[in-house]
Structures are given as structure tokens and as C-alpha cells.
Biopython code that builds the backbone (N, CA, C, O; Angstrom):
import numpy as np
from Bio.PDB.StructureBuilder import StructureBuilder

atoms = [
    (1, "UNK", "N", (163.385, 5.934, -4.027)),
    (1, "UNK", "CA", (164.040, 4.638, -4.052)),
    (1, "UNK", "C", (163.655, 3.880, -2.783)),
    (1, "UNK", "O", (163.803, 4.366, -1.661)),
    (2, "UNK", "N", (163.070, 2.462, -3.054)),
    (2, "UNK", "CA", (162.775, 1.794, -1.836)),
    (2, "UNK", "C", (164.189, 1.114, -1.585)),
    (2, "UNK", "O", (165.137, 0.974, -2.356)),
    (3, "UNK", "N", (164.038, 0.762, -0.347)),
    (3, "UNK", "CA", (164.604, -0.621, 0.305)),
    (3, "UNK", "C", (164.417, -1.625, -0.391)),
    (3, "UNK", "O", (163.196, -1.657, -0.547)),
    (4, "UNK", "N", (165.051, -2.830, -1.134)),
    (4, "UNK", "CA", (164.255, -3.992, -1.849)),
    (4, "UNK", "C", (164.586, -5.268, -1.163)),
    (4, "UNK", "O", (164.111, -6.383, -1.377)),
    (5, "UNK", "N", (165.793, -4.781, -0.002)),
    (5, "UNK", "CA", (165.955, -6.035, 1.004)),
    (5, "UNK", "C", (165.448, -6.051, 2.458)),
    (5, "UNK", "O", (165.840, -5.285, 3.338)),
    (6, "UNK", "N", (164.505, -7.046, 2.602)),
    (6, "UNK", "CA", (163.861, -6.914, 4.362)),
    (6, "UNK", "C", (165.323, -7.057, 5.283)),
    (6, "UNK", "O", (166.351, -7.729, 5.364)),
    (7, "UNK", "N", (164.762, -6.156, 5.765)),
    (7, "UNK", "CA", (165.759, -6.469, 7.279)),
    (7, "UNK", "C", (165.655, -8.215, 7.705)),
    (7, "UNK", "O", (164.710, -8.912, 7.337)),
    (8, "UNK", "N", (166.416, -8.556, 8.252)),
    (8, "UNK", "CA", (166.680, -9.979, 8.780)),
    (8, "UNK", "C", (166.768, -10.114, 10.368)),
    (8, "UNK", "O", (166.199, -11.013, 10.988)),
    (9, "UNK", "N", (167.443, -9.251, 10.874)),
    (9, "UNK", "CA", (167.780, -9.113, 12.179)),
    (9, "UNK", "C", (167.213, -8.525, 13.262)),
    (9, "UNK", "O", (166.841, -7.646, 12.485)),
    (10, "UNK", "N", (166.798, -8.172, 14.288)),
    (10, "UNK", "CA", (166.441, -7.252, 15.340)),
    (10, "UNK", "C", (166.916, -6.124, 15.025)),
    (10, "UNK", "O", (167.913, -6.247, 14.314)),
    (11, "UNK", "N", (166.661, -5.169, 15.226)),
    (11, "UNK", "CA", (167.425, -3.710, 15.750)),
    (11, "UNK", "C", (167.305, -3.324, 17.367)),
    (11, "UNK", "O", (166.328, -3.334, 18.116)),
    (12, "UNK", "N", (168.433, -3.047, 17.551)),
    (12, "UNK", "CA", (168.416, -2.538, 19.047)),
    (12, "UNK", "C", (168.015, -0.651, 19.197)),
    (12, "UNK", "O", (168.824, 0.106, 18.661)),
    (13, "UNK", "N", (166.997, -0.134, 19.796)),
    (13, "UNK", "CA", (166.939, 0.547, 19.829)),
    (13, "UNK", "C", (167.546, 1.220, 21.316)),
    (13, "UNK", "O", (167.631, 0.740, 22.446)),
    (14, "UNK", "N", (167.913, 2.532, 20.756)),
    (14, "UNK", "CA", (168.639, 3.020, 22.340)),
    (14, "UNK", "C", (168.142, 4.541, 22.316)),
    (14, "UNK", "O", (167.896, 5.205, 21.309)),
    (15, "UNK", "N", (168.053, 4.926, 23.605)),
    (15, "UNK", "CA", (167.520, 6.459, 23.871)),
    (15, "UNK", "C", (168.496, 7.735, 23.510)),
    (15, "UNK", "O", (169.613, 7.698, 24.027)),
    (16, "UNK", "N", (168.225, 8.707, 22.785)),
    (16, "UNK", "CA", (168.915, 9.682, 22.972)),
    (16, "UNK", "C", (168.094, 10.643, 23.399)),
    (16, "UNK", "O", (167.004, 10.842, 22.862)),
    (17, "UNK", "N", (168.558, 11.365, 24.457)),
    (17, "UNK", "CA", (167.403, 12.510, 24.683)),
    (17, "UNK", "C", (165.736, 11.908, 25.032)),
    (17, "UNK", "O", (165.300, 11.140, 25.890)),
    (18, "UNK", "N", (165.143, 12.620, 23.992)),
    (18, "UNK", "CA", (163.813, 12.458, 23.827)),
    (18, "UNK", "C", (163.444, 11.885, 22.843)),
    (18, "UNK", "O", (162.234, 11.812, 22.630)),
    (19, "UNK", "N", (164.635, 11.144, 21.698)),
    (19, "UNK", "CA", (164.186, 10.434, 20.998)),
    (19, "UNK", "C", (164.401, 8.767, 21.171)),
    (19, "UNK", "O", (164.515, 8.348, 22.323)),
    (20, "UNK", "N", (164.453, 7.922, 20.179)),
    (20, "UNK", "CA", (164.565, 6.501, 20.280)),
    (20, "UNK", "C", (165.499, 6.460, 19.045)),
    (20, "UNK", "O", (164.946, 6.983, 18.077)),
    (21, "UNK", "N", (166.502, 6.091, 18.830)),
    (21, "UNK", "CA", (167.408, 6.036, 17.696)),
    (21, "UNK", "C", (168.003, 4.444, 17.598)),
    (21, "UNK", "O", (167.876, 3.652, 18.532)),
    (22, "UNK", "N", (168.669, 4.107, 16.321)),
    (22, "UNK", "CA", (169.447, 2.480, 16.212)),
    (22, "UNK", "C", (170.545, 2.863, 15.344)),
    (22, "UNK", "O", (170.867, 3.853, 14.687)),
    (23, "UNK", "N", (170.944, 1.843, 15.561)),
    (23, "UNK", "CA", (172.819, 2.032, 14.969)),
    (23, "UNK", "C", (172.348, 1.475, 12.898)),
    (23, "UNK", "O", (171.495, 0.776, 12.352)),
    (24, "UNK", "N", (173.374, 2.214, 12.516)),
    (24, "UNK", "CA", (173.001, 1.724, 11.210)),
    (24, "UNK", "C", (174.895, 1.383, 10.886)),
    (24, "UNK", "O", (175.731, 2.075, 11.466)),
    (25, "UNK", "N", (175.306, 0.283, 9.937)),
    (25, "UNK", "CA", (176.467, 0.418, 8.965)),
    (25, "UNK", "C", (176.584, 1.828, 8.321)),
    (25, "UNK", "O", (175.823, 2.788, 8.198)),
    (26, "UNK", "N", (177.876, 1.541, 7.958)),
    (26, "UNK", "CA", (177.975, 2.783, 6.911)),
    (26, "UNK", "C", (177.585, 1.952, 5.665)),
    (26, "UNK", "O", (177.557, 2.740, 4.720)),
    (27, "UNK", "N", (177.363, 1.067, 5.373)),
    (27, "UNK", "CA", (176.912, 0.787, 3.737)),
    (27, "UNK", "C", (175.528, 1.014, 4.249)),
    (27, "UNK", "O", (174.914, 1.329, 3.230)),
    (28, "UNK", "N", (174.603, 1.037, 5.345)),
    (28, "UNK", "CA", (173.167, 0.853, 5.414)),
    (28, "UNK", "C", (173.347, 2.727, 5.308)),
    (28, "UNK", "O", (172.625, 3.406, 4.579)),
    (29, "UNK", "N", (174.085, 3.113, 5.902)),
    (29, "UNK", "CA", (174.000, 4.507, 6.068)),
    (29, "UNK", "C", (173.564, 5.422, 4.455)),
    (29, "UNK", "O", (172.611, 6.188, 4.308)),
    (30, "UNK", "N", (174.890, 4.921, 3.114)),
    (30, "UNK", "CA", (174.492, 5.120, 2.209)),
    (30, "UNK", "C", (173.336, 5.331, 1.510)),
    (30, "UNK", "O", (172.858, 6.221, 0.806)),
    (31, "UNK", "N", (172.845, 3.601, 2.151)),
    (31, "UNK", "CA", (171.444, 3.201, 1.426)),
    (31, "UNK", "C", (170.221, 4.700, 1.929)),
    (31, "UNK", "O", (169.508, 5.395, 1.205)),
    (32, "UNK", "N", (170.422, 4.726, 3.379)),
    (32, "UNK", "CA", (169.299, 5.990, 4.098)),
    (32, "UNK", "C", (169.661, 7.208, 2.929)),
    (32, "UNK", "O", (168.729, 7.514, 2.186)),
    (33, "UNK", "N", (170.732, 7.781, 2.776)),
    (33, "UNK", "CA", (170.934, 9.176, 2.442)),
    (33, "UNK", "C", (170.432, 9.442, 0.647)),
    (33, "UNK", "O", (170.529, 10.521, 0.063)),
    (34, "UNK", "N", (169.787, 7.870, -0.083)),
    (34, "UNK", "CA", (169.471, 7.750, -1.229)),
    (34, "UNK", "C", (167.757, 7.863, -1.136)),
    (34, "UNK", "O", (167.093, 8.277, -2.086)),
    (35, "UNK", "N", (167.192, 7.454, 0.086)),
    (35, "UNK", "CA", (165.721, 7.701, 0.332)),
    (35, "UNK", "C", (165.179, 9.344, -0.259)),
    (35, "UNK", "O", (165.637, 10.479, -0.125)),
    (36, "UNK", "N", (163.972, 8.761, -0.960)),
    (36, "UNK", "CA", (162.889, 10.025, -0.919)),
    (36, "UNK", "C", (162.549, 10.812, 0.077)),
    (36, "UNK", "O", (162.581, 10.222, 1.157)),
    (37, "UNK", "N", (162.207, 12.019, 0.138)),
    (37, "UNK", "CA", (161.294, 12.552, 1.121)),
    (37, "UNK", "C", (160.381, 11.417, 1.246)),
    (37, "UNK", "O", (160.087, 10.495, 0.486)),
    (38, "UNK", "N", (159.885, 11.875, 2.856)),
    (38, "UNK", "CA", (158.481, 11.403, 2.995)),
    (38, "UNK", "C", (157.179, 11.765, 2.060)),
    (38, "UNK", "O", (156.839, 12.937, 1.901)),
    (39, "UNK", "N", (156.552, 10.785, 1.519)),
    (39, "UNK", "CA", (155.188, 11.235, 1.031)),
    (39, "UNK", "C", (154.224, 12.019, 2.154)),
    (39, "UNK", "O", (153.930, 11.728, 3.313)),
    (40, "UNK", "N", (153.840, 13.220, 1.234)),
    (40, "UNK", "CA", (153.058, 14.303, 2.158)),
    (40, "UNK", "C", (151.616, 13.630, 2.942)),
    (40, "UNK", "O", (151.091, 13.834, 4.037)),
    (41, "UNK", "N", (151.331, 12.838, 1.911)),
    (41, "UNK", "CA", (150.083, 11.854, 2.476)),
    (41, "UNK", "C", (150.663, 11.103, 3.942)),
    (41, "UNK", "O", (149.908, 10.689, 4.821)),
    (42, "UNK", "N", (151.455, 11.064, 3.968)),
    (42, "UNK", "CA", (151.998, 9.542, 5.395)),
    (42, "UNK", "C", (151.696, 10.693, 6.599)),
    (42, "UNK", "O", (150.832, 10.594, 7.471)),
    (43, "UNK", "N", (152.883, 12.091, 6.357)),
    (43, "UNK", "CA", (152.578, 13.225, 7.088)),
    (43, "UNK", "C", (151.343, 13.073, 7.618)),
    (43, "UNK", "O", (151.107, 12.622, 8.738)),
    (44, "UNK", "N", (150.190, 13.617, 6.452)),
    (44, "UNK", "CA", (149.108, 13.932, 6.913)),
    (44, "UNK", "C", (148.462, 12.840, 7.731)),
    (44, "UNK", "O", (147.746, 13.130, 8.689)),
    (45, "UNK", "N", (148.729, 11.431, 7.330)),
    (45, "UNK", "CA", (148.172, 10.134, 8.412)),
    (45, "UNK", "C", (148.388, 10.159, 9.258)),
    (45, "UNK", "O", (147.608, 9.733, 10.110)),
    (46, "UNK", "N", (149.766, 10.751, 9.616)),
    (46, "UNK", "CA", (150.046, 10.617, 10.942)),
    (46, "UNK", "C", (149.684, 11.811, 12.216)),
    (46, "UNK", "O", (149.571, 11.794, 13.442)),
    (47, "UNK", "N", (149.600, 12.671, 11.272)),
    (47, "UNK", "CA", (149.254, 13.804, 11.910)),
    (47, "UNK", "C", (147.488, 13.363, 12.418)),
    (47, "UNK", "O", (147.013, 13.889, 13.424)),
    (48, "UNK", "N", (146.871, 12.606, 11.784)),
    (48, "UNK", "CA", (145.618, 12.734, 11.390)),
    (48, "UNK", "C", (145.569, 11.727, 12.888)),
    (48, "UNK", "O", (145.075, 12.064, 13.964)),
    (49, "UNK", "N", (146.240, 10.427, 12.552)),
    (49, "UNK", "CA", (146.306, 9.291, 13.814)),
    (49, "UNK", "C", (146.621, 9.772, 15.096)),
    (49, "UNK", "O", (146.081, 9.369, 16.126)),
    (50, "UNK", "N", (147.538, 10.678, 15.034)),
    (50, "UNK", "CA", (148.180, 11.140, 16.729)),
    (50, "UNK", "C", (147.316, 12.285, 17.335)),
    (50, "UNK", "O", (147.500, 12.734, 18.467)),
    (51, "UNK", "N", (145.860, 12.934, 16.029)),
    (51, "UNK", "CA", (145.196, 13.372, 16.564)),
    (51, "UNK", "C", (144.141, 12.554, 17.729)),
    (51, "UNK", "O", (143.710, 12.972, 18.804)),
    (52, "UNK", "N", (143.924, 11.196, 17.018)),
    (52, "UNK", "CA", (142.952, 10.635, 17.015)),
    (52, "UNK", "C", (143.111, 9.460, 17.830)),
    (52, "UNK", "O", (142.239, 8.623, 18.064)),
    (53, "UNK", "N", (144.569, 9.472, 18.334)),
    (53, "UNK", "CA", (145.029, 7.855, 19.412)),
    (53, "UNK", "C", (145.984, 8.656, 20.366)),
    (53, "UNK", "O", (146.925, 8.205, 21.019)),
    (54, "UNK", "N", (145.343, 10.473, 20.268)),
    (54, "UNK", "CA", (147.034, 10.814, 21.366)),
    (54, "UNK", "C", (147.128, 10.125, 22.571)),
    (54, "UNK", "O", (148.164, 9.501, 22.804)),
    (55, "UNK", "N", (145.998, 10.139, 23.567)),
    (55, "UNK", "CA", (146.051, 9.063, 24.350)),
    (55, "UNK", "C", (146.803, 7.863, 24.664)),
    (55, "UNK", "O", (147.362, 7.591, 25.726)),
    (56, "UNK", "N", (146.739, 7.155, 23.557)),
    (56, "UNK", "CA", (147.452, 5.978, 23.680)),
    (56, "UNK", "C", (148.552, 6.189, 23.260)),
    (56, "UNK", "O", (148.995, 5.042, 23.197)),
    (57, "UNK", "N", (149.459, 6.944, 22.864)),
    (57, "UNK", "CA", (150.563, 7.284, 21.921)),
    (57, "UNK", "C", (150.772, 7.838, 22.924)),
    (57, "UNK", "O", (151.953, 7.510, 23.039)),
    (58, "UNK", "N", (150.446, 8.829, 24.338)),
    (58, "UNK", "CA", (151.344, 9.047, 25.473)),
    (58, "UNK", "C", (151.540, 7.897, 26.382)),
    (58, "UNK", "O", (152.492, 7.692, 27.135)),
    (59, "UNK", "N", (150.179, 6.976, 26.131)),
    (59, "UNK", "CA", (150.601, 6.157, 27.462)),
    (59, "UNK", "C", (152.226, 4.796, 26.733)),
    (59, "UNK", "O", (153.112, 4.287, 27.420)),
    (60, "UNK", "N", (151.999, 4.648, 25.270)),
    (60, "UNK", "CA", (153.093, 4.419, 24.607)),
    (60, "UNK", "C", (154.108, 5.136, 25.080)),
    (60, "UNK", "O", (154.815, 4.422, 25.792)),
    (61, "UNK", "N", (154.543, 6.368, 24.992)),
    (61, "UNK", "CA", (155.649, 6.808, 25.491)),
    (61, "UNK", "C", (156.434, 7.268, 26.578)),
    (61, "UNK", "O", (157.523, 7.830, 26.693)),
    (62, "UNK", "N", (155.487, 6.828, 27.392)),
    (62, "UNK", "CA", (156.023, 6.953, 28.877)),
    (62, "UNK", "C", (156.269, 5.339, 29.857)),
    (62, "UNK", "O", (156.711, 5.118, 30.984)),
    (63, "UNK", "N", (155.684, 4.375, 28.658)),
    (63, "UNK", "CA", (156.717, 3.284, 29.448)),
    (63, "UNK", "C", (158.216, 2.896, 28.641)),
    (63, "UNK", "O", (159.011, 2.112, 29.159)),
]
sb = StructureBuilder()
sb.init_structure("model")
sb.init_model(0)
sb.init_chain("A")
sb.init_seg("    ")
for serial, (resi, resn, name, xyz) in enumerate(atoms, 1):
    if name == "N":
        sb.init_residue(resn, " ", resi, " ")
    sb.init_atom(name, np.array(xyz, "f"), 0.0, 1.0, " ", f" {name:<3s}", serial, name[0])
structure = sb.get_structure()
């Protein structure tokens, strides 16, 4: 099941730990817990990209 409405607004992102997380509603919350798995293909892109840009994907995460 997709999303069929664009976001409108900013999201504020905030740190937890070592990750980057954003606040969701509880009706947006619903909407998340109705999502598909990830397609195994996106996996593999990404796996494939962070082989291939790790470089820049650390200097991304350290500012």
C-alpha cells in the first residue's frame, strides 16, 4: 500500500542516538504500520550505492 497523499509540510528531523528520526501523528502512525516490506531490489540499491559513494555518505554523516 502506497502513500497517495504528498506530504505538504517540512518535517523536523531530530537525533536519537545514532540515528535521525521525526515525529509522526497517530493517524500518520496508522498509515506507517499498513506499509509493505521494503522491495528486496531498493535493499540491494542501496547496498549497491553505499558501496559505491561510501565516501561521501561518511562525509554526509558527520556534519
Amino acid at each position: 500500500m502506497m502513500i497517495d497523499k504528498p506530504l505538504k509540510d517540512e518535517t523536523k528531523m531530530f537525533k536519537a542516538g545514532n540515528s535521525w528520526s521525526f515525529r509522526v501523528t497517530s493517524k500518520d502512525r496508522k498509515s506507517f504500520k499498513k506499509l509493505e516490506a521494503a522491495d528486496p531490489s531498493v535493499d540491494a540499491f542501496m547496498d549497491e550505492f553505499y558501496k559505491k559513494h561510501g565516501d561521501l555518505m561518511k562525509e554526509l554523516e558527520d556534519k
